[in-house]
N, C-alpha and C positions, 0 to 999 in steps of 0.2 A: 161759674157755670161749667167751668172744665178743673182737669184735676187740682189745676191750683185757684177753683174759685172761689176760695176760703178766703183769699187776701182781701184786706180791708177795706181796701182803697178800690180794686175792681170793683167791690160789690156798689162802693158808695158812686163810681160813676154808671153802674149799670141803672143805681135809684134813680139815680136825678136825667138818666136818658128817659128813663119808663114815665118820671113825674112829667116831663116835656111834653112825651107823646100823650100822655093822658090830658093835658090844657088844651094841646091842640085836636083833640077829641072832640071838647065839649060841641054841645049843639049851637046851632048859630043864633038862637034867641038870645042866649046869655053872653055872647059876645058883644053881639049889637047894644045887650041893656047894660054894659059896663062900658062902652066907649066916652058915655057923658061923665062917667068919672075921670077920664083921662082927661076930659079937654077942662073940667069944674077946678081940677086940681091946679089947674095955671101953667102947669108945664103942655110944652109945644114939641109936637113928634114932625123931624123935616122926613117929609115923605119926595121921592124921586118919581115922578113920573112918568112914564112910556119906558124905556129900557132898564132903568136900573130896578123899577120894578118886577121888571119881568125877569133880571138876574138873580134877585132876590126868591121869586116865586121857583126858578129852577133851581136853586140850592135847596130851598125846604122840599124839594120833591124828591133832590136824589136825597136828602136825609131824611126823608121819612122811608124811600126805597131803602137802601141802606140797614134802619131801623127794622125793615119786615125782613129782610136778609138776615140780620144779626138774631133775630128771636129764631128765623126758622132753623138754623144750625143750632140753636143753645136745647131748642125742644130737640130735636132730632138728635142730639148729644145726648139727651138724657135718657132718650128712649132705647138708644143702643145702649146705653150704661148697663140698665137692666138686662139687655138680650147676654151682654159679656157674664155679669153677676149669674145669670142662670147659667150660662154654662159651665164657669170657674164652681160651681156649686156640685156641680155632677161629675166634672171629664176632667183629668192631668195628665189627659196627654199631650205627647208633642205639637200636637197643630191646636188645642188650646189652649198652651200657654205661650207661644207665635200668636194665636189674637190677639189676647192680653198685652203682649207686646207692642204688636201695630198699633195696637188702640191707645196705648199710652203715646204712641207716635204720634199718632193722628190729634190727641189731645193736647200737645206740644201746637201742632202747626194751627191749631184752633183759639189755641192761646196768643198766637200772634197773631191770629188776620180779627180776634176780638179785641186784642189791645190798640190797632193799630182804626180799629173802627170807633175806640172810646176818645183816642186819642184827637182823631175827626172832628167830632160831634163837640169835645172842650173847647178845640181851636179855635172855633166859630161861635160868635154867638149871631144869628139869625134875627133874632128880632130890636137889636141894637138899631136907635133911632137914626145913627148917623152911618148907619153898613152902608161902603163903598161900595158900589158893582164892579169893578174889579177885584174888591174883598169876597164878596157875594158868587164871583166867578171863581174863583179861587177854592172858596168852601165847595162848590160845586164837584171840582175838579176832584178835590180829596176826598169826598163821599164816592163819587162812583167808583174811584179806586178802591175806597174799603170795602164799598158792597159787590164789586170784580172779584175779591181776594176772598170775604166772606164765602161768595158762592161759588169760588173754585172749591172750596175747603170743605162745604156744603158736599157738592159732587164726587169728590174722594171718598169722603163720611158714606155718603150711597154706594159708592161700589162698593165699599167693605163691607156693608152691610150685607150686600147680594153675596158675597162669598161666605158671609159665616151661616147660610141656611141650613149644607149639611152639617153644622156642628150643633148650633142651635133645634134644631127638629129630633136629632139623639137628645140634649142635654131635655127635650122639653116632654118626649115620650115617656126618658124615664120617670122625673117628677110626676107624670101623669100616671105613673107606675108605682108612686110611694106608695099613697097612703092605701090601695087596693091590697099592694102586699101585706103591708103589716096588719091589717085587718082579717085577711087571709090567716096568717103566721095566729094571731089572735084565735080566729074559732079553732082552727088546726090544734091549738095546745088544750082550746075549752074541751074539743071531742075527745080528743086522749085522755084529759082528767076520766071524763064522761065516761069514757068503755072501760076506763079501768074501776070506775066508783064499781058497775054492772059486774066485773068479775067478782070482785074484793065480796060482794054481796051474795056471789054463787061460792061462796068457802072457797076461793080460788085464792091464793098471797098476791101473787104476781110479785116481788118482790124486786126482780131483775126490770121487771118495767116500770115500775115505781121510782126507781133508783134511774135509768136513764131520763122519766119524765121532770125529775127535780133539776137533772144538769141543764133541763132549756129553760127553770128559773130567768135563771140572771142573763138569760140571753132577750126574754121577753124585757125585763125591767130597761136594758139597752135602748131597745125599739121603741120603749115609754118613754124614753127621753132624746127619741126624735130625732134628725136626719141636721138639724143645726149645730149639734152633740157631735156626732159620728161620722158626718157625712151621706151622701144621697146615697154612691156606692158602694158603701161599707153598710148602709143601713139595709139596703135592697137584696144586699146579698147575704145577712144575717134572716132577712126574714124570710128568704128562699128557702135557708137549712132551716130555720125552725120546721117552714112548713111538711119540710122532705122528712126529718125527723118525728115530730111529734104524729105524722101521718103513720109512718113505720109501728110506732108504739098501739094507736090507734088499732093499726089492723092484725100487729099481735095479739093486743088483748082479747079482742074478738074471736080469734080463733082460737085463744088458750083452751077454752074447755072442750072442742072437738081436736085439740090436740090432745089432752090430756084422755081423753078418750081413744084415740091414737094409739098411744102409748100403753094404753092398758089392753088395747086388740094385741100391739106385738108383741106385748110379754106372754100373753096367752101362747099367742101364731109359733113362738119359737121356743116357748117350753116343752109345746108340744113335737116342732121336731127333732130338739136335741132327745125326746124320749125315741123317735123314731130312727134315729142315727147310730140311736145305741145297740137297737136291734139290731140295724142291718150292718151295723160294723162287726157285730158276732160273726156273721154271714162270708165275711171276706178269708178267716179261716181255711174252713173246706176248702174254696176256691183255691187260693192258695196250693190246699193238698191236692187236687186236682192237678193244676199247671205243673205243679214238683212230681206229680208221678207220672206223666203223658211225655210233656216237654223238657227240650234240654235248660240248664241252668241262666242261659242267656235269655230267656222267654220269661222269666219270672223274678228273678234276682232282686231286682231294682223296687217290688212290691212287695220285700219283705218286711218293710218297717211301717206299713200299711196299720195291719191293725192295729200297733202301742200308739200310734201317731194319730192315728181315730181317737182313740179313748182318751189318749191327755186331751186334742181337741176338743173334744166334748165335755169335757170335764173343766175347759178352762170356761169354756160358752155356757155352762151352766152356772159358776161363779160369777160372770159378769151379768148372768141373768139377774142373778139375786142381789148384787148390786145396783141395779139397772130399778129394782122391783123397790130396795129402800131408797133411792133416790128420787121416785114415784112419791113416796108416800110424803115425803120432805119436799116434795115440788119444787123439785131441784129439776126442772124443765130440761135446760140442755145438757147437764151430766146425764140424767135418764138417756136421752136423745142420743148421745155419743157411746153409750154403754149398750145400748143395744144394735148403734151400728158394728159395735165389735165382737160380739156375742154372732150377731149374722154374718160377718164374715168369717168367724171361725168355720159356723157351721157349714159354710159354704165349700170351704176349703176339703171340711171334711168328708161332707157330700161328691167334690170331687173325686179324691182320694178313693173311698169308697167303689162308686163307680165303674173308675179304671180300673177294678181287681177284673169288677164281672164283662166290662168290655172287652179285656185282653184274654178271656177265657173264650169267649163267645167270639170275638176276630182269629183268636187261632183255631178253634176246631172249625170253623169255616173252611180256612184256607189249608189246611193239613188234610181236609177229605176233599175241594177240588182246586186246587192252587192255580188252573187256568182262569178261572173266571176273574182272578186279578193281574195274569199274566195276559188275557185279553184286553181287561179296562184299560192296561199301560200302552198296548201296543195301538191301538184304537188311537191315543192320545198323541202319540206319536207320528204317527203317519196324518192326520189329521193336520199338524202342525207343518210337515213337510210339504203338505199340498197345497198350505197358504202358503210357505215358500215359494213355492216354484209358478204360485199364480200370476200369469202375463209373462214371466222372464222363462230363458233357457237354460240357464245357470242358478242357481239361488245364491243371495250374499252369503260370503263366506263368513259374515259375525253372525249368519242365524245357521248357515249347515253345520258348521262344525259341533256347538250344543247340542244340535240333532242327533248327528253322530253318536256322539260322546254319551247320549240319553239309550240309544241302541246301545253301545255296548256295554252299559252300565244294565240295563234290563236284562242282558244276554247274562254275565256272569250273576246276575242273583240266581235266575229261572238255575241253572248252570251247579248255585251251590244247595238245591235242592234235591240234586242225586246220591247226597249222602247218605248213611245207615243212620244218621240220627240229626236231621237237617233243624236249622235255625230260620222257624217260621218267621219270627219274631223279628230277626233282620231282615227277611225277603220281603215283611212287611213294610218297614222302614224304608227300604233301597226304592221298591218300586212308587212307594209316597214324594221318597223323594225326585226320582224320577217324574213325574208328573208336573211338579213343582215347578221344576226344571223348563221343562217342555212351556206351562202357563206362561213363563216368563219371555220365552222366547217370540210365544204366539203376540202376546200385549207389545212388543220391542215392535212387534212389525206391523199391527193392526194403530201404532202411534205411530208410526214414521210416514206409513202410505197418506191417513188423514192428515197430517200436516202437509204432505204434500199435495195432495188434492187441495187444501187451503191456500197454498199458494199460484196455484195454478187456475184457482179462481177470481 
């Protein structure tokens, strides 16, 4: 009945206790209609009268008590057997393999208070014609001990039982969690065949989906050979990735052909502006002679490598276009895909490039016909930033005056190198940008430190 109730000899006294209780079972007509066989037979049963029968009738009561003690541990042993086995099926962690453990304890000390109850039950024989009521007392004695020990041993069994709830309630959710998954995991791989049969049939290859749908093959055949095989948690967490997987394939296949339609809008969208790049990067030229004949060399310098740096640009963004375009027809999906992320960031660059010739034309004849309107934006910024300084205090801290400071006379000497015969828009540009910058920086130092403080003061 316990782990060692293999042994032979247990088993053979637990028969002959069960074939006992089962005699004294029968119904009492068939007792009463075999007594005329005892007395026919010749032999003579000395029966004791008044007490020793009454010692007698109290031994077979603690051993038939005894006997309901001893089954209800051996049922309730086997029932937890089960609740261990489901969990050892599911969990290896530390506090299930601590059950496991107690439990083979527990089965130990159930192996002694059941040996020590078969033991009992040999000692005595009960219905012997000649049982002394001191024998009779006797037997008595030692049943209620074994069934004392049984159901202390019973009791143990029960609180262990209450303790393994939270192991047993995981180990039983997930099993309640098998076979949903891998059924899951199942259709999961049937749709992905499915949307990929629907492309393959719109002349689409799919090739790259085709090739990762075959590697959850032998992940499905796994699942087909069941959680006895592999384990509950290795099973459950195979058919998780299946499903995360073969789902992915699924809803690329689905969109291959409005991706591939995608693709064929960008190659249009960017053929078309690498033509229009080509244009305007002509265009940077003039500009160019412009800034070189108005402005000093410091205003333009730096945008002389503009337009050859356009042109190869465009000329590399059109090579990858046309790459981009037989990788298209190859259904070569993510070279396409990456070929014309590269081709748009050329052009983009170029775009930029570009840009800054006509920007820097168009920011300096601005500020070369009235160079206050940015000698006001700066000063505005400035004093603006000093009157949050000095809000509430009499003094302003001197980690935010001195930037202040330092942003004056830094606006003073640009405005300052404007009085020359042939002034450097181009850095007064710079200096007063910077300046501002400056100034943001200081304003945010103190528009964070007041909020924190009011957060604290809160």
């Amino acid at each position: 009945m316990t782990a060692t109730d293999a042994r032979p000899h247990t088993e053979a006294k637990t028969s002959a206790v069960r074939d006992v209780l089962t005699l004294m079972l029968l119904p009492v007509p068939l007792i009463v209609a075999a007594l005329p066989a005892a007395f026919a037979g010749g032999g003579t049963r000395r029966w004791f009268g008044g007490r020793g029968e009454s010692q007698r009738a109290d031994a077979q009561a603690a051993k038939d008590a005894a006997a309901a003690a001893f089954y209800e541990l051996d049922t309730a042993q086997r029932d937890l057997r089960i609740s261990i086995e489901t969990i050892t099926a599911v969990d290896s962690s530390p506090g299930a393999r601590k059950a496991v453990a107690d439990f083979a304890a527990l089965g130990q000390r159930i192996d002694e208070a059941s040996s020590g109850y078969i033991r009992a039950v040999d000692a005595h024989d009960l219905d012997r014609d000649d049982l002394e009521p001191a024998t009779a007392s006797k037997a008595r004695g030692e049943l209620t001990k074994a069934k004392d020990e049984l159901e202390r041993v019973k009791a143990e069994l029960d609180r262990f039982e209450q303790g393994l709830g939270p192991l047993l309630d995981k180990a039983e959710t997930q099993l309640a969690r098998l076979a949903p998954s891998v059924e899951r995991a199942r259709q999961a791989l049937r749709s992905a065949s499915n949307a990929l049969d629907v492309v393959r049939g719109s002349g689409l290859r799919a090739d790259d989906l085709a090739a990762r749908l075959a590697v959850l093959g032998p992940e499905l055949t796994k699942l087909n050979q069941g959680a006895g095989q592999h384990g509950v948690a290795e099973t459950l967490q195979r058919a998780d990735r299946v499903v995360r997987d073969a789902e992915s394939v699924r809803v690329e296949a689905e969109r291959l052909p409005e991706r591939a339609q995608e693709i064929d809008r960008r190659l249009v969208s960017l053929r078309t502006r690498a033509q229009a790049l080509t244009n305007r990067a002509g265009s940077v030229e003039p500009i160019l002679s412009e800034l070189r004949r108005r402005f000093t060399a410091a205003c333009w310098q730096d945008l002389q490598h503009v337009p050859d740096e356009a042109a190869g640009s465009v000329h590399r963004a059109e090579e990858k276009l046309k790459e981009a375009g037989k990788a298209r027809e190859e259904q070569r999906w993510a070279d396409a895909t990456a070929l014309l992320a590269t081709a748009r960031a050329l052009l983009n660059s170029t775009d930029e490039a570009v840009s800054a010739a006509g920007d820097r034309l168009q920011r300096l004849n601005a500020v070369s016909k009235d160079p206050q309107q940015e000698i006001d934006r700066t000063r505005f910024a400035i004093r603006d930033a000093q009157r949050l300084a000095m809000s509430g205090r009499n003094t302003p801290e001197p980690r935010h005056a001195r930037p202040l400071d330092e942003s004056v006379a830094r606006l003073d000497r640009a405005v300052a190198a404007l009085e020359g015969r042939h002034p450097d828009y181009w850095h007064f540009l710079m200096e007063t940008e910077a300046v501002r910058q400056a100034v943001a920086h200081v304003v945010s130092e103190i528009r964070e430190e007041r909020g924190a403080g009011a957060g604290h003061r809160a």
